[in-house]
C-alpha positions as CSV (number, residue, x, y, z in Angstrom):
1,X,0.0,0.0,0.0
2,X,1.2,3.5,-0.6
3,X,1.7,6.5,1.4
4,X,-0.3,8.9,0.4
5,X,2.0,11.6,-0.5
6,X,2.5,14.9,1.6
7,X,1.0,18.2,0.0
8,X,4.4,20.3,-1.5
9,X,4.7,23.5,1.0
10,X,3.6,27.0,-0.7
11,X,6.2,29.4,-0.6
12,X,6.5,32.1,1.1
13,X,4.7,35.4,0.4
14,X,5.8,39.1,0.7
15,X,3.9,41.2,3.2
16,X,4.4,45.2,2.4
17,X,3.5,47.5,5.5
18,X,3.1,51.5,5.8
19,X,3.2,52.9,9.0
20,X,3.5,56.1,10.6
21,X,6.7,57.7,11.1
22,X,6.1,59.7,14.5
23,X,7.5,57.2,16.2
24,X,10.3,54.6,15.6
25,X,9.3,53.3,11.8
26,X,10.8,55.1,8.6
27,X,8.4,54.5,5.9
28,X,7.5,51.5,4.2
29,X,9.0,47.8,5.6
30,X,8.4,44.6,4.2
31,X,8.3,40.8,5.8
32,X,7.9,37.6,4.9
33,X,5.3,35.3,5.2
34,X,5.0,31.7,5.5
35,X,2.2,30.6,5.1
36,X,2.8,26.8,5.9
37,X,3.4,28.3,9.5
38,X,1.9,31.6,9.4
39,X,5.0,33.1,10.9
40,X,6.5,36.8,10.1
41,X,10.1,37.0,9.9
42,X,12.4,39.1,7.4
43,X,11.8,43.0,8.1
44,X,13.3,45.4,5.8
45,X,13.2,49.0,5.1
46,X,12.1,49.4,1.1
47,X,11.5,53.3,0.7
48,X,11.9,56.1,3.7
49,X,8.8,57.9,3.6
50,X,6.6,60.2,5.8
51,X,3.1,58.5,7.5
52,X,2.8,55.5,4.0
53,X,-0.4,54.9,5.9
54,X,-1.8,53.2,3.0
55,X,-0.2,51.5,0.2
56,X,-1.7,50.0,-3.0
57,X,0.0,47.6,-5.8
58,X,-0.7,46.9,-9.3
59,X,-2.7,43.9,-10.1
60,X,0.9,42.9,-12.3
61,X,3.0,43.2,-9.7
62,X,4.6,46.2,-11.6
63,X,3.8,49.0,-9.3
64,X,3.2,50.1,-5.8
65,X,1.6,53.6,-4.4
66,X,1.8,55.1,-1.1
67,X,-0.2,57.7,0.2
68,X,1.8,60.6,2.5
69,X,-0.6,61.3,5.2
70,X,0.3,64.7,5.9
71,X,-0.4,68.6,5.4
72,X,2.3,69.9,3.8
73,X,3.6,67.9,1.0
74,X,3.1,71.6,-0.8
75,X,0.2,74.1,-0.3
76,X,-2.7,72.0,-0.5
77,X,-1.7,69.3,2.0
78,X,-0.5,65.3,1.6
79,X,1.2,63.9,-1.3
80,X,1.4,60.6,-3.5
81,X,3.9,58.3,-4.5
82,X,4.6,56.2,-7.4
83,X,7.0,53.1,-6.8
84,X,8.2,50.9,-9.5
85,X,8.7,47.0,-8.0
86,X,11.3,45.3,-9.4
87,X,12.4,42.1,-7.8
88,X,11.5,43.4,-4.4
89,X,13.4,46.9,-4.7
90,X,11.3,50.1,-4.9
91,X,12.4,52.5,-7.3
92,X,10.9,56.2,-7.3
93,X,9.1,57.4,-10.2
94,X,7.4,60.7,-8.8
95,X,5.4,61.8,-6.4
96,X,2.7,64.4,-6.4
97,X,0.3,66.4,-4.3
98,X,-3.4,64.8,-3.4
99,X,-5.2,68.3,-3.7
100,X,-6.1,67.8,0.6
101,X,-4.7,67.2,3.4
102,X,-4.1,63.8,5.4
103,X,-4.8,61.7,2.3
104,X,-5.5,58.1,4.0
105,X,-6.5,55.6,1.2
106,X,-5.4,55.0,-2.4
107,X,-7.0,52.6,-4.6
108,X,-5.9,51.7,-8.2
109,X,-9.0,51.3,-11.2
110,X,-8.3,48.8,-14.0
111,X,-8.8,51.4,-16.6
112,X,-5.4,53.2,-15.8
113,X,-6.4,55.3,-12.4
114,X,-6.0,55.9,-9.0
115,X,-8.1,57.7,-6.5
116,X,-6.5,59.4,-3.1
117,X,-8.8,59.8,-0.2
118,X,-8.1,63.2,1.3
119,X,-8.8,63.2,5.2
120,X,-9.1,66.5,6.1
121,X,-8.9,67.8,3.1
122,X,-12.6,66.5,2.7
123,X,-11.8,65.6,-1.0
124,X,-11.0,62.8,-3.7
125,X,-8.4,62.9,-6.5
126,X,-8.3,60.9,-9.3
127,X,-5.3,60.6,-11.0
128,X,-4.5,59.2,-14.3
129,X,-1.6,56.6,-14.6
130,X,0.8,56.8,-17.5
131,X,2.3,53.5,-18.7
132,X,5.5,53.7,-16.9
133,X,3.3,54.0,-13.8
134,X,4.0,57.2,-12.7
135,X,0.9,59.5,-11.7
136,X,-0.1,62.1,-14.6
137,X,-3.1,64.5,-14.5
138,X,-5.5,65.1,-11.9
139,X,-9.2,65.5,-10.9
140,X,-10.5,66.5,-7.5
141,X,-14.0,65.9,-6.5
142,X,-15.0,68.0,-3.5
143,X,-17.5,67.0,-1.0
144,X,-17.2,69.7,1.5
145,X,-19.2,72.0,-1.5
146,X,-22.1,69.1,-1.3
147,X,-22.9,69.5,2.3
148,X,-22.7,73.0,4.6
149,X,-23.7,72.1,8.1
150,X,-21.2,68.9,8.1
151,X,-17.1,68.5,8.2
152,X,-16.2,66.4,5.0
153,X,-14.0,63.3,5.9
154,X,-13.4,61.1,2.8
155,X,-12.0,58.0,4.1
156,X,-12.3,54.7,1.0
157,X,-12.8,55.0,-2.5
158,X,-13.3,51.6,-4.4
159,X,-13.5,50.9,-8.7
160,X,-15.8,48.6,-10.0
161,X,-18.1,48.5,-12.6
162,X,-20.9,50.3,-11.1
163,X,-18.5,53.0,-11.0
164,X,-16.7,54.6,-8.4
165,X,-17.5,54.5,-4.5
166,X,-16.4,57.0,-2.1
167,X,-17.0,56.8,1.6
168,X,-17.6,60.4,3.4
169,X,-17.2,59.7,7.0
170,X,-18.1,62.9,8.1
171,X,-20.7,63.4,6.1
172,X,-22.2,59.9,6.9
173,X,-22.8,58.7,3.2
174,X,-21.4,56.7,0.4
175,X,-20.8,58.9,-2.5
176,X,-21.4,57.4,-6.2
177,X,-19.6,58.6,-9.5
178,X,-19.9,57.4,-13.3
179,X,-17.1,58.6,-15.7
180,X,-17.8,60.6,-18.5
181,X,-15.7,61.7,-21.8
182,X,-15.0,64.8,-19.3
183,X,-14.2,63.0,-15.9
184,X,-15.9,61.7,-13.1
185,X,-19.8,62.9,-12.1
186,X,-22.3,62.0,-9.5
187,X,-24.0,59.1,-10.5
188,X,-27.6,59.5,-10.8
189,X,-27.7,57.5,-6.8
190,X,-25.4,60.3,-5.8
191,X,-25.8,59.0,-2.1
192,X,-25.9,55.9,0.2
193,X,-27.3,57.7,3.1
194,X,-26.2,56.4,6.4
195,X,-27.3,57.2,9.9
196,X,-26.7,60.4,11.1
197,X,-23.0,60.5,13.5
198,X,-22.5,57.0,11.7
199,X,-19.4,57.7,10.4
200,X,-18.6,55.1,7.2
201,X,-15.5,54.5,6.9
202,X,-14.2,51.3,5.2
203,X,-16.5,48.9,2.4
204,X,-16.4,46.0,1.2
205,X,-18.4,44.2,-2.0
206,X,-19.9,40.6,-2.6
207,X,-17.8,39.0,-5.4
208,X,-20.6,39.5,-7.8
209,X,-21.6,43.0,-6.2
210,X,-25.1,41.8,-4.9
211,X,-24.4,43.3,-1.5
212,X,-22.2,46.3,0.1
213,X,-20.6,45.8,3.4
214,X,-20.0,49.3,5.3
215,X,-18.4,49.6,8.3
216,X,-19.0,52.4,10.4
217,X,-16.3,54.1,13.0
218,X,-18.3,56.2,15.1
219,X,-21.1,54.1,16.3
220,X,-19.7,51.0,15.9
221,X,-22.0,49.3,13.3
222,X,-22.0,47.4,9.6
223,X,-24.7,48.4,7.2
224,X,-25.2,45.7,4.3
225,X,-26.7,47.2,1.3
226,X,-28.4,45.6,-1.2
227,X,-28.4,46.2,-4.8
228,X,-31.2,46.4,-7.1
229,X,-32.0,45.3,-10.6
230,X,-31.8,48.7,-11.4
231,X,-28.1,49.2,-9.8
232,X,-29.5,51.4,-6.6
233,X,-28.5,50.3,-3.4
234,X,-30.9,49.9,-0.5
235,X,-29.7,49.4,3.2
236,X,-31.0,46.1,4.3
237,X,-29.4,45.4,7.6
238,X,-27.6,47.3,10.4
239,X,-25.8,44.9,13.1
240,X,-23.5,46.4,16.0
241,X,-19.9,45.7,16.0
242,X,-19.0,45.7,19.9
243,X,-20.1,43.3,22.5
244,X,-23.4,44.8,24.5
245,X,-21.2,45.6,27.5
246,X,-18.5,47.2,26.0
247,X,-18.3,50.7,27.7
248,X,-14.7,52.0,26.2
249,X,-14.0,53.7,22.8
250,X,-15.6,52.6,19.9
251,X,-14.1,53.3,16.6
252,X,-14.5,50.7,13.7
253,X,-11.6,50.7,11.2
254,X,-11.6,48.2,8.3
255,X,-13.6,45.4,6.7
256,X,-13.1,42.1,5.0
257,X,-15.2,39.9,3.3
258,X,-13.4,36.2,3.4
259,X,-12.2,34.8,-0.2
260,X,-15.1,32.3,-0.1
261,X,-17.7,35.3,0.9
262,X,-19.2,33.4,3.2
263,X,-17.6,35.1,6.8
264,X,-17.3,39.0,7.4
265,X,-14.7,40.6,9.5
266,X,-14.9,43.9,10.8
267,X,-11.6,45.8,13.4
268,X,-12.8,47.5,16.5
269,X,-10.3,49.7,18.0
270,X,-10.8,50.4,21.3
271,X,-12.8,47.1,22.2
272,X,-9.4,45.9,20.3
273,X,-11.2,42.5,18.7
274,X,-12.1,41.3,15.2
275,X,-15.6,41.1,14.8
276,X,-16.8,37.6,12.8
277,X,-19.9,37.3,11.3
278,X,-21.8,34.4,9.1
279,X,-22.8,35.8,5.6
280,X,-25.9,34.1,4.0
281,X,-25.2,33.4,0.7
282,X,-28.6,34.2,-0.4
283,X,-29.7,37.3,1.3
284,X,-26.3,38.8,2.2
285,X,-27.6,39.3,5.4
286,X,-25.6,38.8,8.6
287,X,-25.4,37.0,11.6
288,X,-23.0,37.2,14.6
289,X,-20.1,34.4,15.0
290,X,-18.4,35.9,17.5
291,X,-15.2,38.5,18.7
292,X,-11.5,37.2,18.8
293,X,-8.8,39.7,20.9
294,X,-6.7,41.2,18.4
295,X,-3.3,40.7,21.0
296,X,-3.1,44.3,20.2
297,X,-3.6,47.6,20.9
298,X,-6.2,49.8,18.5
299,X,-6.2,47.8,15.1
300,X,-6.2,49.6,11.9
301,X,-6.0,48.0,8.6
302,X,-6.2,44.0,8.4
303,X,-5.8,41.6,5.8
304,X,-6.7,37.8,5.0
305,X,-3.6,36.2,3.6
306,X,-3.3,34.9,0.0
307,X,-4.5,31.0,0.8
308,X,-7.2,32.5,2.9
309,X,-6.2,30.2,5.9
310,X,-5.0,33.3,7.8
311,X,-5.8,37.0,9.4
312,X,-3.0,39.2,10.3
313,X,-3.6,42.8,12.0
314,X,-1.8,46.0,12.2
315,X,-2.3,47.3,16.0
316,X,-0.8,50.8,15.6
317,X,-0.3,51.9,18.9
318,X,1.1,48.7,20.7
319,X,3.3,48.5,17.8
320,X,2.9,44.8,16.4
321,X,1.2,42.4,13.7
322,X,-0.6,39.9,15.2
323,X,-1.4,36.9,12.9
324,X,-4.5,34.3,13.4
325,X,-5.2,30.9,11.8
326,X,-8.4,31.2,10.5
327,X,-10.7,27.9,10.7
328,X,-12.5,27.8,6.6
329,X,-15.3,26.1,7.7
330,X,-16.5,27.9,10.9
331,X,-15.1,31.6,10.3
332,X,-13.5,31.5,13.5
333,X,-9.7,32.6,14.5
334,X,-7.1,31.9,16.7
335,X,-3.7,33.6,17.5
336,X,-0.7,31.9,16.1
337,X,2.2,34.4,16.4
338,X,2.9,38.5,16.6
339,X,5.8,40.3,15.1
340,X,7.3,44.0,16.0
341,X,6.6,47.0,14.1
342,X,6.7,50.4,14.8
343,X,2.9,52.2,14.4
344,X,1.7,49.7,11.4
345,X,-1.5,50.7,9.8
346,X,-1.7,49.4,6.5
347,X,-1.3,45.3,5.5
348,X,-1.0,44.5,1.4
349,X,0.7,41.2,0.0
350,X,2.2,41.4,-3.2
351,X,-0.1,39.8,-5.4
């Protein structure tokens, strides 16, 4: 009789990280991952940088962009920067200002763009990408003209084929755009309202965009949106993040939908947990699976590793990325290992 032969181990994978750099960190580190053991080991400094809070890299591997989360990159505020990636050096290609200050979210379109989410400056800029992947012209879309009585806080802007999603924590609403031969508009659902003080923040889609997952920082909730035949989306389900005692902070961070769709995970800082819920496959509706300790202090960006088998955290202020084996079939998590950095905020894995 023969052995049944053992599976061949993956190799290991290339975690990039932005931070801030008030503290000990310099820019933007990498680590590697195994993900046979789910262990972090390898850091390295790839490009000094102020506050890369948030990176994004090309779907070919070609090109990463960091955000500079800051107010004076020139007159306007924070700044942009264009990497090329070449066997795991980044090269400068330019950098440019985001039109606002504190941008804290870039996001790359498949049709040659790039949208910066400008914090403070309460605004969105779209740039366009040039094939050597530096970042060429510029559009800025302004909220704070769309809405007095309210600060404008533009925290996520997605691509997809419905167009382009934008969401305005301060002005607690999703904002929609279609492009035109001229630029980007308001879509004809210029809004998804949300409740008033809800604060979106991060979102997330169903694979086949059926459903819209929102988190929401300031009172500590996830709105699911569904969409219609028609393309409109209609809220559908509001569930609370926290646990019913929690009395502490509350402020949500970031979202995740598991590769197979079928588990939700929201960040609580604060509380400091992962929130897990069930996702019917049918309804996109919700249910509660439970809260896992992050090991961490106030978790900001998180991602599910390439093989989907694990969950690693950045916990800005206690300095470390904690890393969870994730159980397929149930949702559920538990802590494997941690690794030192200083202030990490932002998770990406080379493709």
């Amino acid at each position: 009789m023969c052995c049944a032969e053992k599976p061949e181990p993956i190799e290991h994978t290339t975690l990039f990280v932005g931070t801030y750099t008030d503290g000990t960190s310099e820019g933007i580190y990498t680590l590697r991952f195994n993900p046979n053991t789910g262990s972090l080991d390898s850091l390295e400094l790839k490009a000094a940088l102020p506050n890369p809070s948030f990176l994004a890299i090309s779907q070919d591997n070609k090109f990463l962009y960091a955000v500079q989360e800051t107010a004076d990159f020139d007159s306007l505020g924070g700044g942009i920067s264009a990497f090329a990636l070449k066997e795991g050096v980044l090269e400068a290609i330019n950098h440019k200002g985001t039109g606002g200050a504190h941008p804290c979210h870039v996001t790359l379109s498949e049709k040659g763009q790039l949208a910066v989410s400008n914090y403070t400056g309460g605004n969105l800029a779209i740039f366009d990408l040039e094939n050597d992947g530096s970042l060429g012209g510029r559009q800025l879309l302004d909220h704070k003209i769309l809405d007095t009585t309210k600060a404008a806080h533009v925290h996520k802007a997605y691509f997809n084929n419905d167009g382009l999603f934008a969401a305005d924590l301060g002005l607690d609403a999703i904002h929609r755009y279609t492009q035109q031969p001229h630029g980007w508009v308001p879509a004809s659902q210029a809004f998804l309202e949300l409740p008033e003080g809800a604060g979106p923040r991060h979102f997330t889609f169903s694979t086949d965009r059926s459903f819209l997952y929102v988190i929401n920082e300031l009172n500590a909730t996830i709105t699911v949106f569904e969409r219609g035949s028609g393309g409109q989306f209609t809220p559908i389900q509001t569930e609370n993040t926290v646990a019913p005692d929690w009395t502490g902070a509350k402020s949500c961070a970031d979202i995740h939908l598991s590769p197979d769709g079928k588990f939700l995970y929201g960040s609580n800082r604060g509380e400091n947990t992962l929130v897990i819920f069930g996702v019917d496959q049918e309804n996109g509706k919700i249910s509660l699976v439970g809260r896992t300790s992050v090991k961490g202090d106030w978790p900001r960006n998180f991602v599910v590793d390439p093989t989907g088998n694990y969950v690693l955290v950045a916990n800005q202020r206690s300095n470390n990325i904690t890393v969870f084996k994730r159980n397929i079939e149930q949702g559920t998590l538990e802590y494997t290992s941690q690794f030192e950095v200083g202030s990490p905020v932002c998770l990406v894995f080379l493709n």
